[in-house]
C-alpha positions in Angstrom: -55.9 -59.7 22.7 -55.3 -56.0 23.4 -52.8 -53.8 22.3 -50.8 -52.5 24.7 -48.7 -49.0 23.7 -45.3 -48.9 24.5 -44.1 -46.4 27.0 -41.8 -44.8 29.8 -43.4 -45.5 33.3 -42.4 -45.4 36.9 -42.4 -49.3 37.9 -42.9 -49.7 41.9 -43.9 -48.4 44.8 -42.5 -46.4 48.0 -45.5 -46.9 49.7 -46.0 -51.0 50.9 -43.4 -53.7 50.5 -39.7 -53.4 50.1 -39.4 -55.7 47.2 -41.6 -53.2 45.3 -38.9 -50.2 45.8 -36.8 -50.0 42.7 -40.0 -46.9 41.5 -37.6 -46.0 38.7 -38.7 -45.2 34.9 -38.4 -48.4 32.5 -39.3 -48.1 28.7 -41.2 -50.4 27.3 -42.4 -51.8 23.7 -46.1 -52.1 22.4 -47.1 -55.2 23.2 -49.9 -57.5 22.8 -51.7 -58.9 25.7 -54.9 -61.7 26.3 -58.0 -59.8 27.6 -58.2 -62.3 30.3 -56.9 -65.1 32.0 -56.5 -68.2 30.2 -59.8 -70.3 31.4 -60.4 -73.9 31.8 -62.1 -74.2 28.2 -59.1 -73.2 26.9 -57.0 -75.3 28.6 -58.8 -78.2 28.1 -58.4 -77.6 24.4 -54.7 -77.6 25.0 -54.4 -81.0 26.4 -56.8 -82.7 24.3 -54.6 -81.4 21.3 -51.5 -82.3 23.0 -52.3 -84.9 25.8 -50.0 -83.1 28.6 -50.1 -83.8 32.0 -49.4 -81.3 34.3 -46.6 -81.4 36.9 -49.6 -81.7 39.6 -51.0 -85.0 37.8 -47.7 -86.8 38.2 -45.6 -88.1 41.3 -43.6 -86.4 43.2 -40.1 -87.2 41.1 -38.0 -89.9 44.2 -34.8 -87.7 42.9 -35.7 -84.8 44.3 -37.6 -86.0 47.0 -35.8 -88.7 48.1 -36.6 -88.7 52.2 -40.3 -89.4 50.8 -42.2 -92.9 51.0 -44.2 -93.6 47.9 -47.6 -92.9 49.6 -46.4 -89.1 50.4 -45.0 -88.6 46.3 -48.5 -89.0 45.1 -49.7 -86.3 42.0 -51.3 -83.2 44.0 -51.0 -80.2 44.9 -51.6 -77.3 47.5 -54.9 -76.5 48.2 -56.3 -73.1 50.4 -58.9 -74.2 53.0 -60.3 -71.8 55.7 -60.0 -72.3 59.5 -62.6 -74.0 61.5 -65.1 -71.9 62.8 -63.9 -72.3 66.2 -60.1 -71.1 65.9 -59.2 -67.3 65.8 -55.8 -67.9 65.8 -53.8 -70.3 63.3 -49.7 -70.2 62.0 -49.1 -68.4 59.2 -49.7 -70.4 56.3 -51.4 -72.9 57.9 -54.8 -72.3 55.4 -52.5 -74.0 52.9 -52.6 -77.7 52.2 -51.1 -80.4 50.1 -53.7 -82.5 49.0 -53.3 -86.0 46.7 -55.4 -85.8 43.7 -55.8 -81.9 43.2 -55.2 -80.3 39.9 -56.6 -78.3 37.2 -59.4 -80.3 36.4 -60.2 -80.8 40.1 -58.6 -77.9 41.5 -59.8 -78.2 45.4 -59.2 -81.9 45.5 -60.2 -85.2 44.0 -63.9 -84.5 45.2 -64.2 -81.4 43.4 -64.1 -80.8 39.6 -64.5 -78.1 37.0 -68.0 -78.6 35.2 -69.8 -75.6 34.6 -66.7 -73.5 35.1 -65.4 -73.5 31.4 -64.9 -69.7 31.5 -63.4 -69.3 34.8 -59.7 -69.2 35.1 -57.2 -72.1 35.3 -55.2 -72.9 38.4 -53.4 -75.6 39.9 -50.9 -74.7 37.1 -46.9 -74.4 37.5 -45.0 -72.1 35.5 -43.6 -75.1 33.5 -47.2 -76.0 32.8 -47.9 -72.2 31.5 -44.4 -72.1 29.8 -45.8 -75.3 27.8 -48.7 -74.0 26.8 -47.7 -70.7 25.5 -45.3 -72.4 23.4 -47.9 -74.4 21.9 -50.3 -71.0 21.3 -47.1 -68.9 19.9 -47.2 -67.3 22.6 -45.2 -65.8 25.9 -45.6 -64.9 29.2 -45.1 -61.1 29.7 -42.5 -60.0 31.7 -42.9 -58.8 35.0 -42.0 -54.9 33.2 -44.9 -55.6 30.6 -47.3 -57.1 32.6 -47.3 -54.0 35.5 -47.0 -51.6 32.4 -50.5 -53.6 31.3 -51.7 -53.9 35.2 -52.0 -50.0 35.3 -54.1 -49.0 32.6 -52.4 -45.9 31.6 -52.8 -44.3 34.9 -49.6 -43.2 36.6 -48.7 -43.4 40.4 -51.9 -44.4 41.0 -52.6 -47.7 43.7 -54.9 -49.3 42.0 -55.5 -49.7 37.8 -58.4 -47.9 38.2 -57.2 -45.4 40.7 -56.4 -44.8 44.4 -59.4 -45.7 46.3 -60.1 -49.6 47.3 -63.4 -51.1 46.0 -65.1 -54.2 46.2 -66.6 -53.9 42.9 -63.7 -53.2 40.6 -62.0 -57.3 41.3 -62.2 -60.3 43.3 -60.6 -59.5 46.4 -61.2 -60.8 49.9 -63.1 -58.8 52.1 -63.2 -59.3 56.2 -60.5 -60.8 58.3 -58.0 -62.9 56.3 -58.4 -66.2 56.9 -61.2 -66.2 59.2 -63.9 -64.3 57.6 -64.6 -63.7 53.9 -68.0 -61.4 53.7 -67.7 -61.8 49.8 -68.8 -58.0 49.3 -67.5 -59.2 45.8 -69.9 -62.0 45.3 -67.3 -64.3 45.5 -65.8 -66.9 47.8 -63.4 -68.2 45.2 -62.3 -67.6 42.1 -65.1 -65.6 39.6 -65.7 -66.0 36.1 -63.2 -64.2 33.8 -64.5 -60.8 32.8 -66.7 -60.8 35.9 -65.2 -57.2 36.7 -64.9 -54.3 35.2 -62.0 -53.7 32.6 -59.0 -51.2 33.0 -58.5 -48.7 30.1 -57.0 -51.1 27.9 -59.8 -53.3 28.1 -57.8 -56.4 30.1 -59.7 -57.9 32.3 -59.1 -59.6 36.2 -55.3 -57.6 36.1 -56.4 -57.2 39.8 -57.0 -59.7 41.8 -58.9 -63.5 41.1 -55.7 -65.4 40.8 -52.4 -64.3 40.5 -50.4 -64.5 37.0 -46.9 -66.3 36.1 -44.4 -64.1 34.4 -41.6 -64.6 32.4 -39.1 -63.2 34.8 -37.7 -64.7 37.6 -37.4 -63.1 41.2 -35.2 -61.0 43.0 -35.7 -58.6 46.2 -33.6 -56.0 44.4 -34.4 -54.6 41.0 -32.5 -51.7 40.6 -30.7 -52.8 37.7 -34.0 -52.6 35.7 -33.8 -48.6 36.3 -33.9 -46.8 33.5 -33.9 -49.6 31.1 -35.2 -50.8 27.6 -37.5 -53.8 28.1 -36.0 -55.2 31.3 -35.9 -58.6 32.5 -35.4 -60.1 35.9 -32.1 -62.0 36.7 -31.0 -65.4 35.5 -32.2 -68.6 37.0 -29.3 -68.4 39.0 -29.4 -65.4 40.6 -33.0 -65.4 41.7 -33.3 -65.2 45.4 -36.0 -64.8 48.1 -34.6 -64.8 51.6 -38.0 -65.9 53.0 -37.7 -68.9 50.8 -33.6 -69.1 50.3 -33.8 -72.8 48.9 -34.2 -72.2 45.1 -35.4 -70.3 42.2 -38.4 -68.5 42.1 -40.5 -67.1 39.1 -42.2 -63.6 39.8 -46.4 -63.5 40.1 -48.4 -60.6 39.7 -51.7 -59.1 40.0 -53.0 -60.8 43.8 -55.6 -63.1 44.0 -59.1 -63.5 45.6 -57.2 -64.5 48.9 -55.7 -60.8 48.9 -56.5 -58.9 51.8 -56.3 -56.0 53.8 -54.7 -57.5 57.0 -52.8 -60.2 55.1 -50.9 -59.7 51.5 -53.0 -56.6 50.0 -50.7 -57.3 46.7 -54.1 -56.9 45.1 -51.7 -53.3 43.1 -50.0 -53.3 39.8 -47.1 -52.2 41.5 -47.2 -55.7 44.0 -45.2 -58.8 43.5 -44.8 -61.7 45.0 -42.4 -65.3 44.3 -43.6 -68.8 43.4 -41.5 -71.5 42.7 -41.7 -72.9 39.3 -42.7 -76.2 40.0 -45.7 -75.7 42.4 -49.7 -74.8 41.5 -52.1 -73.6 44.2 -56.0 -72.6 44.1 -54.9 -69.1 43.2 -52.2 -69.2 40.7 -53.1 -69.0 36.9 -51.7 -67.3 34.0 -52.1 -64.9 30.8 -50.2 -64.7 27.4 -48.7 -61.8 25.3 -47.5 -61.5 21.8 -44.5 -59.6 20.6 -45.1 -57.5 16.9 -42.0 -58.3 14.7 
């Protein structure tokens, strides 16, 4: 892990998306933070010590899905596939699929698996699945404060954690026309390896881009109560809203993933957030853990 020093810093941005506007100064503690994201290896070792089973290895629960025949409440989850050659135009979110049989261990369906990726990170994991596992390593997940405190490397006001200028080189973006073309300038299609990039200046790896991270806090457009706070929090369960996604709670991601691009999302910034619901993985969803000094 890396030590994180505590600090006063301006959280947000002016510049992109109106849920990143509260760009008030929050105080933070020192911290503790895993150099990268938590990888398959790691999480294998988890479920071999504890035998869970992931929310996307079990069925669809008939209670909350009730409308649902048994065939559609089949373990899975959703699944990012590119458009066919062919099309130049799609829906939006239409690169997004729910697929039976995908989950960590075969994270782009029941074809696919996870051999020889032992140090690349984790996905198809909910935040009940990251919640479970940090519990079991003593851990937490940082809050949406810490992790952007962590996300910008020391720098201040600067777009980037390594500064203001876009590169290819610095983390697993997607370069081209989102979804249609990925020239993988990067060297990557999907996810990389952790540690593939370089580090920011407290020596944490992949805080931009690869796969987003779950944090401990859960979402709300409007964080101006955080201003000018001591280690702030998001808003209770009950209180977490997303009016492009009004029908429940969401958890707050951070970071962007390799699916982040220039025409589409560009939350590939420290400042950038985005909502998940808790109880769905994708391809590009994983997590990291931080410790608290007592």
């Amino acid at each position: 892990m890396a030590w994180i020093p505590g600090g006063t810093f301006r959280m947000g941005s002016d510049d992109f998306f109106p849920e990143e506007k509260i760009v008030e100064s929050v105080t933070v503690d020192g911290f503790c933070l895993e150099k990268t994201e938590v990888t398959n290896a790691q999480f294998a070792e988890f479920v071999k010590a504890t035998g869970y089973v992931t929310v996307a290895e079990r069925p669809l629960s008939k209670k909350q899905f009730p409308e649902l025949p048994d065939d559609q409440r089949l373990p899975g989850s959703l699944v990012f596939a590119m458009p066919s050659p062919e099309e130049t135009e799609v829906p939006m979110l239409s690169w997004w699929h729910w697929l039976p049989g995908a989950d960590w261990r075969h994270p782009q369906g029941p074809d696919s698996d996870i051999q020889g990726k032992e140090n690349y990170p984790v996905v198809q994991i909910s935040y009940e699945d990251a919640k479970v596992y940090a519990d079991w390593a003593g851990k937490q997940l940082p809050t949406e404060a810490e992790w952007e405190l962590a996300g910008r490397g020391g720098l201040t006001d600067q777009v980037f954690g390594w500064g203001n200028t876009y590169s290819a080189k610095k983390a697993n973006t997607w370069q081209g026309r989102f979804p249609f073309e990925n020239q993988q300038r990067d060297g990557y299609a999907g996810t990389a390896p952790v540690a593939s990039f370089p580090p920011n200046a407290y020596g944490l790896y992949d805080m931009t881009g690869n796969v987003w991270e779950w944090t401990a806090d859960w979402y709300s457009v409007e964080r101006d109560n955080m201003a000018h706070q001591h280690n702030p929090q998001g808003p209770i369960e009950s209180e977490s809203f997303d009016p492009r996604e009004p029908d429940g709670p969401k958890h707050v991601i951070k970071g962007g993933s390799y699916l982040c691009a220039k025409n589409y999302c560009s939350r590939y910034r420290p400042a950038a957030r985005e909502s998940q619901s808790p109880d769905t993985g994708t391809t590009h969803i994983g997590f990291r853990l931080a410790s608290h000094p007592v």
